[in-house]
KOLMAR-276622 format. One record per atom (N, C-alpha, C): residue number from 1; atom name; z, x, y. Coordinates in pm, whole numbers, plus 50000, padded with zeros to 5 digits. Each point is the difference from the previous one (the first is absolute). Example, Ala and Ser with C-alpha at 12.3 -4.5 7.8 and 13.67 -1.06 7.14 Angstrom:
KOLMAR-276622
+-----+-------+-------+-------+-------+
! num ! atomo !    c3 !    c1 !    c2 !
+-----+-------+-------+-------+-------+
!   1 !     N ! 50780 ! 51319 ! 49431 !
!   1 !    CA ! 50000 ! 49911 ! 50119 !
!   1 !     C ! 50000 ! 50090 ! 50120 !
!   2 !     N ! 49928 ! 49965 ! 50105 !
!   2 !    CA ! 50006 ! 50082 ! 50119 !
!   2 !     C ! 50073 ! 49923 ! 50109 !
+-----+-------+-------+-------+-------+
END
This chain:
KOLMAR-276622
+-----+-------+-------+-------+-------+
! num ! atomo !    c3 !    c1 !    c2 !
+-----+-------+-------+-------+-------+
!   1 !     N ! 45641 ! 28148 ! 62422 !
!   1 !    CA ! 49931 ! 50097 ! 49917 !
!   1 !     C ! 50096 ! 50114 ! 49973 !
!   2 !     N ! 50024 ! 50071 ! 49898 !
!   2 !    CA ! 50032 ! 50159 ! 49958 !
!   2 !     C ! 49967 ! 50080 ! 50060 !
!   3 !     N ! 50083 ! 50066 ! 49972 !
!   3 !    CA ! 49960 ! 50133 ! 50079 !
!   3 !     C ! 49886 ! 50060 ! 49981 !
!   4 !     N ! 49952 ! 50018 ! 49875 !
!   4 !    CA ! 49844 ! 50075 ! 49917 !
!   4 !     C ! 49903 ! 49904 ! 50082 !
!   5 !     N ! 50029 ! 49872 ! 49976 !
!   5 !    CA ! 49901 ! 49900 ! 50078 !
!   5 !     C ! 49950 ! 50010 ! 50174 !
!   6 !     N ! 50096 ! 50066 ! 50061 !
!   6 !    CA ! 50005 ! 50039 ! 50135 !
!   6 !     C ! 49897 ! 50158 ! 50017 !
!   7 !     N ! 50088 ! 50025 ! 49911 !
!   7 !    CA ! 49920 ! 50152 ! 49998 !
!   7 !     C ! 49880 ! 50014 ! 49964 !
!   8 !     N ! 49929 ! 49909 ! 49902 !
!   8 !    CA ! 49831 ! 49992 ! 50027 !
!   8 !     C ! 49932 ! 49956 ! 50064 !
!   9 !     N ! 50130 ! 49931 ! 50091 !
!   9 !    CA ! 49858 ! 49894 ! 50089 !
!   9 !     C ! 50017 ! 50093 ! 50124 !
!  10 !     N ! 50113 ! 50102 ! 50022 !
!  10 !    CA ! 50028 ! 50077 ! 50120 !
!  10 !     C ! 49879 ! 50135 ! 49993 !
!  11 !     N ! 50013 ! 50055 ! 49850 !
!  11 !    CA ! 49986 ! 50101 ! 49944 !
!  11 !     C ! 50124 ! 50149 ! 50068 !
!  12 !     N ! 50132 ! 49911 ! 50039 !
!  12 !    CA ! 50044 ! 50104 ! 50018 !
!  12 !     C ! 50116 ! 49976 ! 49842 !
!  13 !     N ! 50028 ! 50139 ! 49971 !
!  13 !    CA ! 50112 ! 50017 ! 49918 !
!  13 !     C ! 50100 ! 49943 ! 49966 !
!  14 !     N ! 50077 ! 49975 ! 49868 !
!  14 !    CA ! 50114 ! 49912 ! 50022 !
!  14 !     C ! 50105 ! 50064 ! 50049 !
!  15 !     N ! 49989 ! 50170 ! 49957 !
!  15 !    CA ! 50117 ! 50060 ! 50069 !
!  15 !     C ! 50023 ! 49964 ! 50149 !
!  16 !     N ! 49872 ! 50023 ! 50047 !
!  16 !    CA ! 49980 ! 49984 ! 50182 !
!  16 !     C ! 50055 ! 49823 ! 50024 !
!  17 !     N ! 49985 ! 49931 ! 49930 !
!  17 !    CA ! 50032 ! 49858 ! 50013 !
!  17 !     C ! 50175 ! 50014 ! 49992 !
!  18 !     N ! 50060 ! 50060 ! 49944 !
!  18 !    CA ! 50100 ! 50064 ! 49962 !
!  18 !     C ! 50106 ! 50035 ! 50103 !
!  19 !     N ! 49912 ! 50100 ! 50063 !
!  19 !    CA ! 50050 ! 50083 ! 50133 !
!  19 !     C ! 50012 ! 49891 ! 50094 !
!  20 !     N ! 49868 ! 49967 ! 50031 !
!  20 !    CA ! 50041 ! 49866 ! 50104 !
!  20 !     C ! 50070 ! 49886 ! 50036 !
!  21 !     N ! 50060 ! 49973 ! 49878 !
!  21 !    CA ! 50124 ! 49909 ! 49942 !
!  21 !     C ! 50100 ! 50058 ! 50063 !
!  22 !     N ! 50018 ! 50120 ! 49981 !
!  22 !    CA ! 50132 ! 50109 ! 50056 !
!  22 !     C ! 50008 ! 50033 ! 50087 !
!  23 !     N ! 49867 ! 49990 ! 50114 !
!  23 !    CA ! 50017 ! 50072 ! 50153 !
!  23 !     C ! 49994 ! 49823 ! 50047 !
!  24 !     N ! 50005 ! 49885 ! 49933 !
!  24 !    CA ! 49983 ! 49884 ! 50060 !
!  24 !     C ! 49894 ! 49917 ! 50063 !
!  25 !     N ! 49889 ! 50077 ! 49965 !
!  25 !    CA ! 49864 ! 49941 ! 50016 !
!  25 !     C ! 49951 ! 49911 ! 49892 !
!  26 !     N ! 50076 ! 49957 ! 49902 !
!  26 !    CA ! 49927 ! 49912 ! 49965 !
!  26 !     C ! 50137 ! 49897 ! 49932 !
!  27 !     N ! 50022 ! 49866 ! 49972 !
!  27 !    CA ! 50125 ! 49957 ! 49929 !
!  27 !     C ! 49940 ! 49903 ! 49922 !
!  28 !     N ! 50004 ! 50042 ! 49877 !
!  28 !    CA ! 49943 ! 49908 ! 49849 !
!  28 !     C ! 50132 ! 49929 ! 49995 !
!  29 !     N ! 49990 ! 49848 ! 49974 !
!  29 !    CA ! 50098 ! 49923 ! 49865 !
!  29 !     C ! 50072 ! 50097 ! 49877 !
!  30 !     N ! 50063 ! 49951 ! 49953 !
!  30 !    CA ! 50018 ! 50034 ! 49853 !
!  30 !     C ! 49988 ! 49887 ! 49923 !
!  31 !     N ! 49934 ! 50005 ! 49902 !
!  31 !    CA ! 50014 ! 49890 ! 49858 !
!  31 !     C ! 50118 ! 49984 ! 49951 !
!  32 !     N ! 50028 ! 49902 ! 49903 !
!  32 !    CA ! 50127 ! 50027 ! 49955 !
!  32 !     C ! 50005 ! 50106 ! 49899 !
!  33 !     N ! 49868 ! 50046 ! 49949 !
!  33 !    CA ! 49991 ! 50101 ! 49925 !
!  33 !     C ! 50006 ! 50131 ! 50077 !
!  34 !     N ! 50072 ! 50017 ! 50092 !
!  34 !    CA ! 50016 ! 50080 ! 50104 !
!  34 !     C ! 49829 ! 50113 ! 50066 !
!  35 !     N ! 49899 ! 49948 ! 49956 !
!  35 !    CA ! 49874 ! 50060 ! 50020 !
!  35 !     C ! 49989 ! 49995 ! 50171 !
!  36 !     N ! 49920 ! 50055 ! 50080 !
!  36 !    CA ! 49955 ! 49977 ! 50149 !
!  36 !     C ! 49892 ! 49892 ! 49953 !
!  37 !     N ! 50020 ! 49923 ! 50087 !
!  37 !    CA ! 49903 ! 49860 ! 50036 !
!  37 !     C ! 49948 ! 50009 ! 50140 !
!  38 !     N ! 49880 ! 50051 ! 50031 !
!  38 !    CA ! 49934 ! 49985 ! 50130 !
!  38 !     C ! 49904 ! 49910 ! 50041 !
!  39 !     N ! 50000 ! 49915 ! 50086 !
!  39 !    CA ! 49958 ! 49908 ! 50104 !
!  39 !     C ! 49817 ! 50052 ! 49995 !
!  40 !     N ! 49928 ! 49899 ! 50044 !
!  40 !    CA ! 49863 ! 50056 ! 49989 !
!  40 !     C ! 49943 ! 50085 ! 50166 !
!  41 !     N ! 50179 ! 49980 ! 50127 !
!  41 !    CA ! 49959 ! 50026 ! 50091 !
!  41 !     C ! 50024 ! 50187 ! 49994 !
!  42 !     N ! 50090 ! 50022 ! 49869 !
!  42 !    CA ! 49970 ! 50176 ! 50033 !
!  42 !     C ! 49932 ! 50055 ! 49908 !
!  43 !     N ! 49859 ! 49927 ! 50004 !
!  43 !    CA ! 49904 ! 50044 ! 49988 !
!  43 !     C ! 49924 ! 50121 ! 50148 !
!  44 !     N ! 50038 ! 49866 ! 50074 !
!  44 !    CA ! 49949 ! 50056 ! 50127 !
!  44 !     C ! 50101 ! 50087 ! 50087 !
!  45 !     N ! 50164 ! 49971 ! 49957 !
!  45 !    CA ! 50043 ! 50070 ! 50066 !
!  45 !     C ! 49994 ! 50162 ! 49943 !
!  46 !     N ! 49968 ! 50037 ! 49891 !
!  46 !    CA ! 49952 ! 50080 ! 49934 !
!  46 !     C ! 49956 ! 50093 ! 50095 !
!  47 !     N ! 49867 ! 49913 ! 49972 !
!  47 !    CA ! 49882 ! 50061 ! 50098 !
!  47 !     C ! 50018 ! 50046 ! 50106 !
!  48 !     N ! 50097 ! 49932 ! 50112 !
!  48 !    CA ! 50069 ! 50024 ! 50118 !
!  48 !     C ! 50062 ! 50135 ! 50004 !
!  49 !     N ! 50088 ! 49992 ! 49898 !
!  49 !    CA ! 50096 ! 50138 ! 49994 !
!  49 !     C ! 49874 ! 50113 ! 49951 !
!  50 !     N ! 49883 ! 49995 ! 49924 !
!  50 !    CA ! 49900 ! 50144 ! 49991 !
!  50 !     C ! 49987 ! 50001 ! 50192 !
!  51 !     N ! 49912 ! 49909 ! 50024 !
!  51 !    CA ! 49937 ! 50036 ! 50144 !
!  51 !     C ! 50079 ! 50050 ! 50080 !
!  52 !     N ! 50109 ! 49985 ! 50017 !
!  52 !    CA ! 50125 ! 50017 ! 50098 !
!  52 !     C ! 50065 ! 50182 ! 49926 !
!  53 !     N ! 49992 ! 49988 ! 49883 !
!  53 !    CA ! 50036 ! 50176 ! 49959 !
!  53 !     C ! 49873 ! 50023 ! 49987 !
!  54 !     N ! 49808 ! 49961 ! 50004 !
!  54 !    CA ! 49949 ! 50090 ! 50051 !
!  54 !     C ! 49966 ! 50043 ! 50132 !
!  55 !     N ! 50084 ! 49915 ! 50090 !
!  55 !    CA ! 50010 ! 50066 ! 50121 !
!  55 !     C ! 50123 ! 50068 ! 50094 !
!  56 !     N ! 50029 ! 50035 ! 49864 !
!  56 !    CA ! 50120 ! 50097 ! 50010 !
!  56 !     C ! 50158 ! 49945 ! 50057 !
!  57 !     N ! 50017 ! 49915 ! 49992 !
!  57 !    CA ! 50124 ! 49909 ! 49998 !
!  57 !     C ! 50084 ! 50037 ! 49902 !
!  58 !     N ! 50110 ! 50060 ! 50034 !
!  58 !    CA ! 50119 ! 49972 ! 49882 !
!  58 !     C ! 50029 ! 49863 ! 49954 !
!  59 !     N ! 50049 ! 49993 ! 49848 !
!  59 !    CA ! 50080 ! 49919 ! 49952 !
!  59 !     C ! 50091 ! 49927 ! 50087 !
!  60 !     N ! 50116 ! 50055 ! 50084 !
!  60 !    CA ! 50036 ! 49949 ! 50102 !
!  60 !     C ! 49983 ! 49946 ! 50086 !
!  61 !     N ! 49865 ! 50047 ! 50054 !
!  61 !    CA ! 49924 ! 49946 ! 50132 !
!  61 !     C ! 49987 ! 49843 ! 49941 !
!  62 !     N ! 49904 ! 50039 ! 49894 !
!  62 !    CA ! 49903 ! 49915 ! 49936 !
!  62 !     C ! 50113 ! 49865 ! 49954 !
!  63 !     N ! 50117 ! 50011 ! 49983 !
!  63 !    CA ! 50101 ! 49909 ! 49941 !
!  63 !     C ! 50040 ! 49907 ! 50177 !
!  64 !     N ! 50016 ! 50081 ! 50100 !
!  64 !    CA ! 50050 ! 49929 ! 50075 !
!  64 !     C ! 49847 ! 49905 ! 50109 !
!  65 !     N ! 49874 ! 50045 ! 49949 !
!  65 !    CA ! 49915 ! 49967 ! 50029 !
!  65 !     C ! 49905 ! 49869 ! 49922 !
!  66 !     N ! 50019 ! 50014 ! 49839 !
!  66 !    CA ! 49947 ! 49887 ! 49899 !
!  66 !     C ! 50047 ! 49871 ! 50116 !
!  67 !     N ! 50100 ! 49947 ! 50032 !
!  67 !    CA ! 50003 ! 49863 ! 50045 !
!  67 !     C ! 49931 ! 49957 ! 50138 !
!  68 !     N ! 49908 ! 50116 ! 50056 !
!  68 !    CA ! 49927 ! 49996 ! 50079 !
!  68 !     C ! 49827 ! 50010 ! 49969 !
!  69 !     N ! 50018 ! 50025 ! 49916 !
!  69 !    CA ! 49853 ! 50027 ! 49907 !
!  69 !     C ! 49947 ! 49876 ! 49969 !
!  70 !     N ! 49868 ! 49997 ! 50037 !
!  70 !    CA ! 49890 ! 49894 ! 49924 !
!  70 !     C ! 49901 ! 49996 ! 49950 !
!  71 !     N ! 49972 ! 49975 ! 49918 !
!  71 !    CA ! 49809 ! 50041 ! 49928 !
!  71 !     C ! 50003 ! 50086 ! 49901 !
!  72 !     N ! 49921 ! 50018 ! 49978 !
!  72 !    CA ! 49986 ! 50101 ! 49925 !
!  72 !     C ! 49937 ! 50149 ! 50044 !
!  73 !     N ! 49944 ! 49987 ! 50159 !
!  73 !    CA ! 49943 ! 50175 ! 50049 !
!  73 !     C ! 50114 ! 50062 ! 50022 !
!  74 !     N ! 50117 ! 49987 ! 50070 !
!  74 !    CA ! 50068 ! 49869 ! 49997 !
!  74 !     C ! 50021 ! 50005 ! 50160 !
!  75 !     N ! 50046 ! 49884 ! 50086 !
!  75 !    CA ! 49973 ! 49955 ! 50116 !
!  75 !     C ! 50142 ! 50042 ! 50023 !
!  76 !     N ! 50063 ! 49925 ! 50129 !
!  76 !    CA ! 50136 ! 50011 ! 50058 !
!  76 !     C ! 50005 ! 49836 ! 50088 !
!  77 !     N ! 50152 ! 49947 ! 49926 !
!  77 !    CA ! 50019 ! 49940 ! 50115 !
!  77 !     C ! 50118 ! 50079 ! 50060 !
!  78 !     N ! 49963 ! 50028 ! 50159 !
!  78 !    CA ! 50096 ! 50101 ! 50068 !
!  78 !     C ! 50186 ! 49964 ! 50031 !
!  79 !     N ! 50039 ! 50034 ! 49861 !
!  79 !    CA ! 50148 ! 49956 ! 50004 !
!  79 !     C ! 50096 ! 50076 ! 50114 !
!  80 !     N ! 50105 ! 49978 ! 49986 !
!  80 !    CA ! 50087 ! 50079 ! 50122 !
!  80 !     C ! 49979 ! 50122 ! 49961 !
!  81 !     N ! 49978 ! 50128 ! 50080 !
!  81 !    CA ! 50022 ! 50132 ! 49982 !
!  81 !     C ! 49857 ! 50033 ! 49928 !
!  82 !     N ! 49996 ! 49946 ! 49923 !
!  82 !    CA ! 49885 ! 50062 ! 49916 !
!  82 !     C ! 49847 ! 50096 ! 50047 !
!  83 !     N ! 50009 ! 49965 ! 50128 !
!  83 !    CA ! 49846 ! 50022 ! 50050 !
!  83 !     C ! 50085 ! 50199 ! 50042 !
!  84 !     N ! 50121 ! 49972 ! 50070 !
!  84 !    CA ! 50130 ! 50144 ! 50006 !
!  84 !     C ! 49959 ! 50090 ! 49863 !
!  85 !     N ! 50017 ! 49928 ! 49916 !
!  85 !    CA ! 50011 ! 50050 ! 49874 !
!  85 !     C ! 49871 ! 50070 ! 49965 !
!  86 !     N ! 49895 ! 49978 ! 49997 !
!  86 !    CA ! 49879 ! 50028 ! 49975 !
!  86 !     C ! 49936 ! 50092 ! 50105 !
!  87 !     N ! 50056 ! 49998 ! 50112 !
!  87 !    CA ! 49974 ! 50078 ! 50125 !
!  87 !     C ! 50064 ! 50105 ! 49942 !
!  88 !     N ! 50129 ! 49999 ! 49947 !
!  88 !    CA ! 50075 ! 50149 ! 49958 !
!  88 !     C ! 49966 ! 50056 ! 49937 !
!  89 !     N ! 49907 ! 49934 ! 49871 !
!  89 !    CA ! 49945 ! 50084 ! 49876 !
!  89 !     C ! 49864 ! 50037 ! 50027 !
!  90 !     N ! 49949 ! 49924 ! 50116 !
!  90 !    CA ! 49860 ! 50105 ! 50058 !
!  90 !     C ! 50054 ! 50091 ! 50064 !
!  91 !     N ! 50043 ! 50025 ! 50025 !
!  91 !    CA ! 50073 ! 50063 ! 50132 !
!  91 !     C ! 50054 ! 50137 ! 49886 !
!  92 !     N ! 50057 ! 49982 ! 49903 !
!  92 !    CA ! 50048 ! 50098 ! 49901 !
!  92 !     C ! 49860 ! 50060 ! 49944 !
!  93 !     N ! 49924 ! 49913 ! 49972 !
!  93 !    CA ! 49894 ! 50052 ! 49934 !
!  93 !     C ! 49928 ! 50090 ! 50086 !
!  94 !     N ! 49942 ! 49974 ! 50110 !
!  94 !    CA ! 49956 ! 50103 ! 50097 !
!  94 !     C ! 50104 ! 50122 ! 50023 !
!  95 !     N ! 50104 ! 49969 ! 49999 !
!  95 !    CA ! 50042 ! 50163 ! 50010 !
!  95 !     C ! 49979 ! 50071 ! 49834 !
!  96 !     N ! 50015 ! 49948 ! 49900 !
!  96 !    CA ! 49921 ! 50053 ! 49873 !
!  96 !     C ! 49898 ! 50083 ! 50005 !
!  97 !     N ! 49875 ! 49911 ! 50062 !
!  97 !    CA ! 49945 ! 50034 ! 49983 !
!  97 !     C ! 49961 ! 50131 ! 50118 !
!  98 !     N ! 50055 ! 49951 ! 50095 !
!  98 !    CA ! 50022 ! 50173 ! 50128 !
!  98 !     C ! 50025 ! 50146 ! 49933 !
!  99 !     N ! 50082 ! 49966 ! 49880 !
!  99 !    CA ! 50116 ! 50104 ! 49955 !
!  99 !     C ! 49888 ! 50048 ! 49912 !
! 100 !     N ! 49944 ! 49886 ! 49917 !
! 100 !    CA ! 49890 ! 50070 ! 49922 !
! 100 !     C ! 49878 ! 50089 ! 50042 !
! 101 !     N ! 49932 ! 49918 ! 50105 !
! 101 !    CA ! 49899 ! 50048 ! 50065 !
! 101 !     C ! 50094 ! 50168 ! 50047 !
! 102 !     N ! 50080 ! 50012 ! 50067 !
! 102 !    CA ! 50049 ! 50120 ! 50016 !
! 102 !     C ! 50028 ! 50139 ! 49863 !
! 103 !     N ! 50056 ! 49897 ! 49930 !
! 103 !    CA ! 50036 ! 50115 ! 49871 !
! 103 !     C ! 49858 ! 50039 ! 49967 !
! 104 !     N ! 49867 ! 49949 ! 49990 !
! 104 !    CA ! 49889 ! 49981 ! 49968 !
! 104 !     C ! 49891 ! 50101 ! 50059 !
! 105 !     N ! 50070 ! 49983 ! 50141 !
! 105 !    CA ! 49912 ! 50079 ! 50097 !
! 105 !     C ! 50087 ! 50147 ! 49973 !
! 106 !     N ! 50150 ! 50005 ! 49967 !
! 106 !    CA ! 50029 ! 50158 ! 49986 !
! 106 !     C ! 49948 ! 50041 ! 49895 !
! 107 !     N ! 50007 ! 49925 ! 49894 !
! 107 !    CA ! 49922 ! 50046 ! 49858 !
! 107 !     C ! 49848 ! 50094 ! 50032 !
! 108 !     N ! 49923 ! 49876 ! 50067 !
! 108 !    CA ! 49889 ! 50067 ! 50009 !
! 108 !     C ! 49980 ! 50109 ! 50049 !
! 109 !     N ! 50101 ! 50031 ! 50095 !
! 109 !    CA ! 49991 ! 50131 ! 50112 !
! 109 !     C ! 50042 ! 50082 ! 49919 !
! 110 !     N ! 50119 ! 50015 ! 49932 !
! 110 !    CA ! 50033 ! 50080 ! 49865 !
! 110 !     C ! 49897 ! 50067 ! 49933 !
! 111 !     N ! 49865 ! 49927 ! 49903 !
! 111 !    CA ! 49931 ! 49976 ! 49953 !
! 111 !     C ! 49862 ! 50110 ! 50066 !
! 112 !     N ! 49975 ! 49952 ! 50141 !
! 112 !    CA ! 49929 ! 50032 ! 50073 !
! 112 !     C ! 49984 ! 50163 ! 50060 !
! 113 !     N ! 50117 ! 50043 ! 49981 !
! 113 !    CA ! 50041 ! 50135 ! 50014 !
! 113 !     C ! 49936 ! 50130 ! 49852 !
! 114 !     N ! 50009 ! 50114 ! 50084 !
! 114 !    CA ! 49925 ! 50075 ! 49914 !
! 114 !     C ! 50095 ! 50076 ! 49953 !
+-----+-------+-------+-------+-------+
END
């Protein structure tokens, strides 16, 4: 399928189809008419790469993680390191969110003052 063809059945963007070509999450054929030709399986790997950046995964993460990915919620088969990997980016995310809850709580005290 085309690229436009991917992108309605994804509903994500062709630009974003684009990007992902470039950080290596996704690898179309070329025609000889030099067009992207995609497989009917990144359909789903598509899908894979939203769930995985909506749970806050970089591009990077998310690139060295796709060949561990299954399904479409999407599942894990637990490759080498990977389970490391995912431990680190919770692990990042909770201090995020520490830093926030803090900036949050000075705000309010700011706020709170007369």
């Amino acid at each position: 399928m085309l690229i436009g063809e991917l992108s309605r059945r994804t509903g994500v963007s062709t630009r974003l189809l684009r990007y992902y070509e470039e950080q290596g999450l996704l690898t179309p054929e070329r025609g000889s008419n030099g067009y992207r030709e995609y497989g009917e399986e990144s359909v789903l790997t598509v899908r894979q790469i939203r769930a995985l950046l909506d749970a806050g995964l970089t591009t990077e993460v998310i690139r060295s993680a796709l060949p561990c990915v299954r399904g479409e919620e999407p599942g894990f088969d637990w490759c080498a390191d990977l389970r490391g990997v995912l431990e680190r980016e919770l692990a990042d995310l909770e201090e995020r969110i520490d830093d926030l809850r803090r900036s949050r709580d000075a705000l309010a005290a700011y706020l709170a003052r007369p």
